[in-house]
C-alpha positions in Angstrom: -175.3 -151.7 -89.8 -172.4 -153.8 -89.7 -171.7 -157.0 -92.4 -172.2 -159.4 -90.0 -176.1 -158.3 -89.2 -176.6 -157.2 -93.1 -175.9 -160.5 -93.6 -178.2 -161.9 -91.1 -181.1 -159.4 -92.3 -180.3 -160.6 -96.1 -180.7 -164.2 -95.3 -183.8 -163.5 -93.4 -185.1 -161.4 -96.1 -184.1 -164.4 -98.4 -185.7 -167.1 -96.6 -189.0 -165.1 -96.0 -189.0 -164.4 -99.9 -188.6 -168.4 -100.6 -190.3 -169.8 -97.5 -193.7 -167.5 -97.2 -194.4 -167.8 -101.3 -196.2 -171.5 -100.9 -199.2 -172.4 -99.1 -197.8 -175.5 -97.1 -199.2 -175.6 -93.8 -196.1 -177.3 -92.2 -195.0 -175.3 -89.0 -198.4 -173.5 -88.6 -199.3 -172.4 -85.6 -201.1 -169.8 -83.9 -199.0 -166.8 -83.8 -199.8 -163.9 -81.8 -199.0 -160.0 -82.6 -200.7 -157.2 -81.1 -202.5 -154.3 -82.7 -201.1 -150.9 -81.8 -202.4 -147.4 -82.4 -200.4 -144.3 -82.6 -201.7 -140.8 -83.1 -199.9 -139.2 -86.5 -200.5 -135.6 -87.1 -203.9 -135.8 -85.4 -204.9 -139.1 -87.2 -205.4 -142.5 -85.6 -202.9 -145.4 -87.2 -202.7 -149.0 -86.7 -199.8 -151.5 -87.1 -199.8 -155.1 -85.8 -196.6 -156.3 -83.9 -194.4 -159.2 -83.3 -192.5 -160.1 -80.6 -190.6 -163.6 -80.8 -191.4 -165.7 -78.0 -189.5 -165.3 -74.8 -187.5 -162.3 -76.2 -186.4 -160.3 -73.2 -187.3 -156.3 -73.4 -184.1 -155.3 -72.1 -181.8 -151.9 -72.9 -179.9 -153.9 -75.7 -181.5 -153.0 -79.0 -183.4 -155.6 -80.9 -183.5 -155.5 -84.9 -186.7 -154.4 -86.0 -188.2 -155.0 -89.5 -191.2 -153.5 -91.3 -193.5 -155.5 -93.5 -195.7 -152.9 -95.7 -198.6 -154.4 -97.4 -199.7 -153.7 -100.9 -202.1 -151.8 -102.5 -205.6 -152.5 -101.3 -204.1 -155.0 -99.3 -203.9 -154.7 -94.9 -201.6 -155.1 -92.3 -203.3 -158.6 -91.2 -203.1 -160.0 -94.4 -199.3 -159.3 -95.4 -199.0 -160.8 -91.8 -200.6 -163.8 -92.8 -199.1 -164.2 -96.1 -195.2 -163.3 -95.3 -195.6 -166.0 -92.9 -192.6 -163.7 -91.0 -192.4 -165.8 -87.8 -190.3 -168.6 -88.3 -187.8 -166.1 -89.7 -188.3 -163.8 -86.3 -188.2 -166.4 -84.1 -184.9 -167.6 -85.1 -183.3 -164.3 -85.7 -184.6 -162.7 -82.6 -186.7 -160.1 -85.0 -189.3 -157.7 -83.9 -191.6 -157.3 -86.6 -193.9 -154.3 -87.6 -196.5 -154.3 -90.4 -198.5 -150.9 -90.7 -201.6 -150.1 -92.1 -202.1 -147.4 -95.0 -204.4 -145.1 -93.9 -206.8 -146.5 -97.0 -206.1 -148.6 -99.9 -202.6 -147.2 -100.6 -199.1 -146.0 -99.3 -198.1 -142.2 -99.9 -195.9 -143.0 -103.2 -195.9 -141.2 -106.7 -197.8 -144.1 -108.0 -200.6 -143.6 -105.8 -203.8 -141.9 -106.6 -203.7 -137.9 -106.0 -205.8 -138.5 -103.2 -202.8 -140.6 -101.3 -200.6 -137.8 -101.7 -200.8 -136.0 -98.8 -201.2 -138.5 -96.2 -198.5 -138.8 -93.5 -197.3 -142.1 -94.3 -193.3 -141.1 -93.2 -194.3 -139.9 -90.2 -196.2 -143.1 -89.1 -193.0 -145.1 -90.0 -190.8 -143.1 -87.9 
């Protein structure tokens, strides 16, 4: 990635950070992603996705970024709370947010029983 997108990505980052933290309601609107499934390792996975308005699917590459949720938190809600879509829309960023196959991501501070689930090969 060259500076001149890191530096894009940052300030989005940024502004996401400072601009999805309140609960203002100015700019709401309904937003529409779509729920996806993908088969991982012979388990069914969702994710929702964004596509900014009017963004044409051509053979240049669009940045993508990927909003995980929380512990014992979902796809739907990070989506709702990140309040991402200004930031996409503006930047031209597709925007993914997965759901753990239960409460948590595959990570050492998981419960034992999250260990094993195939949480890398859903993101890739």
């Amino acid at each position: 990635m060259d500076g001149w997108v890191g530096r894009r990505v940052a300030a989005a980052l940024v502004a996401v950070a400072i601009g999805g933290c309140g609960d203002d309601p100015v700019g709401l609107r309904e937003v529409s992603s779509t729920v996806h499934e993908v088969d991982v390792l012979g388990s069914s996975r969702s994710y929702r996705l964004f596509v900014p308005t009017g963004l044409a699917v051509t053979e240049v590459a669009h940045p993508l970024v990927i909003v995980y949720h929380g512990a014992t938190q979902t796809a739907s809600g990070i989506e709702l709370m990140s309040w991402f879509y200004p930031v996409a829309e503006a930047n031209g960023l597709i925007v993914a947010f997965p759901d753990a196959a239960g409460d948590y991501w595959n990570t050492p501070a998981s419960p034992a029983g999250y260990w094993d689930v195939p949480d890398v090969p859903f993101t890739d």
